[in-house]
N, C-alpha and C positions, 0 to 999 in steps of 0.2 A: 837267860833269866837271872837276875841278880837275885841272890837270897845273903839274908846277913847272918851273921854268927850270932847263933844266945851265949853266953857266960863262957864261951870258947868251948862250949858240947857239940851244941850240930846246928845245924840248918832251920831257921826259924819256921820256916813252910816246907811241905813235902814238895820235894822237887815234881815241875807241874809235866803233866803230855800233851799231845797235840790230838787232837779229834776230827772228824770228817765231818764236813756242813753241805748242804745243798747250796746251790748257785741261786741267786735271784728267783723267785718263784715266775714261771714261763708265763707269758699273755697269751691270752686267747681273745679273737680279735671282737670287738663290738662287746668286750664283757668288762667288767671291772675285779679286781680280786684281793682280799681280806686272808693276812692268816696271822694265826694266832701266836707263832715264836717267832716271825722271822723263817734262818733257813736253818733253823738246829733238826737234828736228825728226830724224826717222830711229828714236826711240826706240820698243822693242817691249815693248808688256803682253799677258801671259800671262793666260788666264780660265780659271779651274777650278771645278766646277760642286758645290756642298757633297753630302754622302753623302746617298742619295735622289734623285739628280737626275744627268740625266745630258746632254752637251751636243751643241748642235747648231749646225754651222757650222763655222766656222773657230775656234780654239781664239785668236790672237793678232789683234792690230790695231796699226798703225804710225801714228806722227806724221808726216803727210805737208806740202812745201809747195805751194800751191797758187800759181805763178809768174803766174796773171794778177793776183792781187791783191797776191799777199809777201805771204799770211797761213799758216797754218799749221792744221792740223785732225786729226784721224781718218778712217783711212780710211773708207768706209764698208762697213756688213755685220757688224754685233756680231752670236756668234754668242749661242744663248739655251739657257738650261736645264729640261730638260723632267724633267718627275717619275718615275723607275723603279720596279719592283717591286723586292720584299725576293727574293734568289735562291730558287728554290722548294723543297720541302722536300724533301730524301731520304725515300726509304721502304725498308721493310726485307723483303728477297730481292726487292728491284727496285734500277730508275734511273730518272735522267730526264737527258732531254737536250732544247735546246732549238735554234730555229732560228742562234742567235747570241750572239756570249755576251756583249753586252750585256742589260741588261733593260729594254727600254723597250716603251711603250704598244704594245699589238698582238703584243707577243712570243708566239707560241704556243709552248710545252713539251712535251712527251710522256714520258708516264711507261711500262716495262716491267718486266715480270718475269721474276725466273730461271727456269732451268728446273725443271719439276715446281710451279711456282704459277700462278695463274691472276689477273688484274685484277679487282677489284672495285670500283667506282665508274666516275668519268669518268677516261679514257686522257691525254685533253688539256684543259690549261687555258691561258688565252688574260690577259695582262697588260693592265690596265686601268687609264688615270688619271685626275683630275678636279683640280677644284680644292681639295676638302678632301682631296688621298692617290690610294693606289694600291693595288692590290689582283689579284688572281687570281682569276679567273670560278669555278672549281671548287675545292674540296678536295683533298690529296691522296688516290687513292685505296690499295686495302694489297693486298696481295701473299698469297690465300690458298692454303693447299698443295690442291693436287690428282691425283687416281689418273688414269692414261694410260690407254688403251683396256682394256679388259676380259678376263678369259681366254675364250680360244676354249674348251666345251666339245664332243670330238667326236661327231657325234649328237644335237647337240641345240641347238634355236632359242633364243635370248635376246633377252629385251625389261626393257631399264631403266626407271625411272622418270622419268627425262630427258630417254628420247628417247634417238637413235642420235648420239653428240656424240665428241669428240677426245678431251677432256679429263670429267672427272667430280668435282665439289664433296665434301668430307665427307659422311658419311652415305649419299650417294648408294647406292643399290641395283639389281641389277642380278638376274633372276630367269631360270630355264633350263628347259627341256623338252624329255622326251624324243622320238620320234619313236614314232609307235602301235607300231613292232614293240623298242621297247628300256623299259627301265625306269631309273630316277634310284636310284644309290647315294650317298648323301650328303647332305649339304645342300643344297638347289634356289636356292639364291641367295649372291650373296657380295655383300660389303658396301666402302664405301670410307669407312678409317677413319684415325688421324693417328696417328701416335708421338710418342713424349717429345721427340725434337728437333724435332716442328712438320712432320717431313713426310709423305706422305699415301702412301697405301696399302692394296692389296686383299687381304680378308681371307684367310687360310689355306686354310678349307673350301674345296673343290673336289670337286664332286659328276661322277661318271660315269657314261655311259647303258651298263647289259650288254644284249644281245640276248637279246630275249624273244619272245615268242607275240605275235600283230600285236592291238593295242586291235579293239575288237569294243563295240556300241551293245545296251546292255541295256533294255531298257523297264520303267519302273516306275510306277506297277504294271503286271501284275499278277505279274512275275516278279523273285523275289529268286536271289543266287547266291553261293554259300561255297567258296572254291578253299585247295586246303592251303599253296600257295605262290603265288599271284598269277598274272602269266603266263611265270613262270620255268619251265623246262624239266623237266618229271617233276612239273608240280604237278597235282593232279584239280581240277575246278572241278564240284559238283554245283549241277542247279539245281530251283527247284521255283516252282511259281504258286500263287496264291490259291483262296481255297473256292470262286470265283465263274470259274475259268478251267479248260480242260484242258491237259496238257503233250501238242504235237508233235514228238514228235523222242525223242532221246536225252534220259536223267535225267542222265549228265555224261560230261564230254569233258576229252581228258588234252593237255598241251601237251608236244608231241613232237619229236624232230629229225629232220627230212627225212633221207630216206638218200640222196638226191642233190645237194641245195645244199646239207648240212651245217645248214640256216637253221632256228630252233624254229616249227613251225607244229603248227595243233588238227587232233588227230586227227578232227574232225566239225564240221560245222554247230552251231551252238548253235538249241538247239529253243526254240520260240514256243511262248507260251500263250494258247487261244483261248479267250475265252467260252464259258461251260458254263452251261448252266439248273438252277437247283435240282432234284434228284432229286424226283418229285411222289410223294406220299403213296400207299401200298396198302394195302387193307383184302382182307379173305379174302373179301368180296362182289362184288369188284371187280375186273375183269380189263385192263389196260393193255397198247396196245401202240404202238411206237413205232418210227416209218421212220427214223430216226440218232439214235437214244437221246437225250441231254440238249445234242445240240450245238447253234448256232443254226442256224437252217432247221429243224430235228426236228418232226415232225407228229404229235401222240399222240392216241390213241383209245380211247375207253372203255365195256366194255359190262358186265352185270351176271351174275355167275356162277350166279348160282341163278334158277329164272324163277319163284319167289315174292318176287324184285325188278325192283325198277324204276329206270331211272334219271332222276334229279330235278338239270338243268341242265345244262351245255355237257357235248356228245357227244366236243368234239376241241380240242383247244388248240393256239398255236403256238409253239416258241422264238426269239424277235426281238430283237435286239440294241438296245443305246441307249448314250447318254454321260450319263456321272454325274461331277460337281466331286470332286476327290480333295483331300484334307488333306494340303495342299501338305509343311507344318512337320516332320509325321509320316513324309511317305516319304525327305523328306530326311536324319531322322536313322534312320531304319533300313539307309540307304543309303550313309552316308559313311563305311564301312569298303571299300567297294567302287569307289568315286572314282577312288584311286592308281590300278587296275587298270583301269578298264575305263568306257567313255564310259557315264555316266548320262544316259541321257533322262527326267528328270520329266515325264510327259504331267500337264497340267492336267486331262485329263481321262479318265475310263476306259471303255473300253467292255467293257458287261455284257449278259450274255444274261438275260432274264426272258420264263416266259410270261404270253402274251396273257391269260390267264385262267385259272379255277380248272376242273376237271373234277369234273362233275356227282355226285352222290351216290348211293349204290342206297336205296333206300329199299323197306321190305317193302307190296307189293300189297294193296289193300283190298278184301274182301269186304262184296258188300248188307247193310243193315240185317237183322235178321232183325224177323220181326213177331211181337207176341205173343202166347201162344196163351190157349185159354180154358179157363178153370178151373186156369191154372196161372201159374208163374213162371220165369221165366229168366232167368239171370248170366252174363255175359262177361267176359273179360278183355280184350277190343278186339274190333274188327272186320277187324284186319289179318292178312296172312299169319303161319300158327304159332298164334293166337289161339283160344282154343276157349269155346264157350257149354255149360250145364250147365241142365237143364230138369227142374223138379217141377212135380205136380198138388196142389190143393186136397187136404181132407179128403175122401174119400168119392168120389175120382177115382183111376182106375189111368192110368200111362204108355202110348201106343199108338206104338213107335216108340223110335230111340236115345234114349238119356240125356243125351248129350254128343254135338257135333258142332265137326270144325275147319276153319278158315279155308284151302283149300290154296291151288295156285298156279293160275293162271287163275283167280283172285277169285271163286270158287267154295268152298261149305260142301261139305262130306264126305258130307251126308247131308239132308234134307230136313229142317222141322219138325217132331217126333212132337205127336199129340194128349190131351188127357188125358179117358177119355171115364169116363161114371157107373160104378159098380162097383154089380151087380144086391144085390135087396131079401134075396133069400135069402141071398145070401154073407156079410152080415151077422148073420143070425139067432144063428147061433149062434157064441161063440168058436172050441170045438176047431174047424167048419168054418172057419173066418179061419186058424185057424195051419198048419192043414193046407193051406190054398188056395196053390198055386206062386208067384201074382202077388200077394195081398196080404198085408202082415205087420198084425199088431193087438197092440192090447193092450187084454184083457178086464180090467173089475173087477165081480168078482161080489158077488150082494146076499146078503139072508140064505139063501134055500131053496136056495142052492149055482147059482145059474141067472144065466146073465147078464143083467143088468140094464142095463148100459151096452157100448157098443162105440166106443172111438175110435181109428181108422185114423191112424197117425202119419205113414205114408210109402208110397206105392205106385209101384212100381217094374216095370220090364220086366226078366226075365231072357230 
């Protein structure tokens, strides 16, 4: 170091020293850094950490000197900069809020919603770094409007499509019923549906149970039933059963109000329909009779009214019940006018009364062959009861005995065979004796001397 002389006394300036600096103030990577002397000992730099990144440690560092050696340094402990999430996204009729308001790695968020909307997606998302960036585990999720609990209707049970929940989605449906003794005015369901401004709400309809006649189980088949009002008070309900059943009870019953609880109840039982057996066939030959007419159990018996018959197969029949497959499709559309009103039992299967068998037939009684006689002929029209044979003799034979004889009852003829015996030589002789004769008719044809010549007996007959 130069110094000059003053007036030839001493050294213009105090001779100078040498001091200890810190080196260049260190980087820290993704940060920038500000200090305030440079690198003179005591001097402080400031680190700030670029956008995206956020810092950790101490934010400053001094030039420290280190007196065992007169050297000079940094302290030690740079802090460092770590990579944040971008701030998380607003959503719209919600928030979010997070545990801290910086955003760095691990920050969990939570998102909510106003009142009257519900979350859809994931609630919380969790801040994530690496070395290519940073990012948010979930989406955010959105805020959709939704209807608060349900109307109560009173009298009547409700079950949603949801399930029994706080809150209810768009569309959501919610469906009601009445209790056996009331009936549903209105619409059976209300709906959750949205308005113009996006928010959510249960629809208008509002259905009400009135008090009515108490539900009652109808069986079909074999019983159908037509009421003029349902089970509303002053309605009739008639009922009727199939070709194959009888009605028990009353044909129809009126739904009334108690004179004492005020409450509408049925003036009657509703009547059953039992299995009936087909009415069996009657003929005028034919006598039936029967211990409980066409019901099941009924024992029928059959004899023959006239005793030139007979009867030909089963003496007695029985009516026995059984189950037959019913056409499911069929009873249910003949029946869903009656639904609203009144609990349908589809039986899959029905029970029918048939009899065991058919009853026997009369048939007319037969009479012996007859044998035939000699020197003659004879024609019948059967041999059965009613039936009659008819008997002639040869030429030159008279009848000994009826002409005709009939088949009666106890398979017996009316009359034995008659005979056809010779007609004598003289009764021939002459015509006028022949026309004159009581038993035979003739017919003469005479020759020339006015005398007969020929005689042929055409028919000989008994009177």
């Amino acid at each position: 170091i130069d110094r000059a002389m003053e007036n030839g006394v001493g050294w213009s300036e105090p001779i100078p020293g040498c001091e200890p600096v810190c080196p260049s103030a260190p980087k820290v990577k993704n940060a920038v850094v500000a200090c305030d002397s440079a690198t003179d000992i005591g001097s402080i730099c400031k680190y700030v950490c670029k956008r995206g990144f956020e810092l950790l440690g101490r934010p400053t560092t001094t030039c420290l000197l280190d007196v065992t050696d007169s050297t000079a340094n940094w302290e030690i402990g740079l802090p460092r900069c770590q990579r944040t999430c971008d701030k998380p996204i607003e959503i719209e009729n919600g928030a979010v809020s997070c545990q801290k308001s910086g955003i760095s790695a691990g920050q969990t968020c939570e998102y909510s919603c106003n009142s009257g909307y519900e979350l859809r997606g994931e609630q919380k998302t969790v801040c994530t770094v690496s070395e290519n960036g940073s990012s948010w585990t979930n989406a955010p999720p959105s805020c959709e409007p939704v209807c608060g609990a349900p109307p109560t209707i009173k009298g009547a049970t409700r079950t949603c499509d949801s399930g029994d929940m706080a809150t209810y989605s768009v569309d959501s449906k919610c469906q009601f019923e009445c209790g056996d003794k009331s009936r549903m005015v209105g619409d059976d369901s209300v709906v959750c549906k949205k308005n113009f401004n996006g928010e959510a709400y249960w629809s208008d309809s509002r259905p009400s149970c009135i008090p009515t006649c108490a539900q009652r189980t109808i069986h079909t088949p074999p019983m159908s039933v037509e009421c003029t009002s349902g089970r509303d008070i002053g309605s009739t309900c008639s009922f009727a059963c199939n070709e194959l059943t009888t009605m028990e009870g009353d044909e129809s019953v009126r739904c009334i109000e108690d004179e004492t609880s005020r409450e509408p109840v049925w003036s009657d039982e509703f009547p059953k329909c039992k299995p009936l057996c087909r009415q069996l066939p009657k003929t005028e030959a034919k006598l039936i009779s029967c211990d409980n007419g066409n019901n099941a159990g009924s024992i029928c018996t059959a004899e023959c009214a006239d005793l030139g018959y007979e009867l030909a197969g089963n003496a007695a029949v029985s009516c026995s019940t059984s189950k037959v497959k019913v056409d499911m499709e069929k009873v249910l559309l003949s029946n869903e006018s009656n639904r609203k009103s009144f609990n349908v039992e589809v039986e899959a299967f029905e029970e029918v009364a048939q009899w065991d068998g058919n009853l026997g037939v009369c048939e007319r009684t037969s009479c012996p062959n007859l044998v035939m006689i000699e020197n003659g002929q004879v024609a019948c029209t059967g041999s059965k009861y009613e039936d009659t044979c008819d008997f002639e003799c040869n030429d030159g034979y008279s009848l000994e005995g009826p002409a005709s004889v009939t088949c009666l009852s106890g398979s017996r003829w009316s009359s034995t065979v008659p005979r056809c015996l010779p007609i004598p030589e003289e009764e021939l002789a002459e015509c006028p004796a022949l026309k004159t004769n009581p038993i035979i008719q003739a017919e003469c044809t005479l020759g020339q001397k006015e005398r007969l010549t020929n005689c042929k007996s055409l028919s000989a007959r008994s009177i």
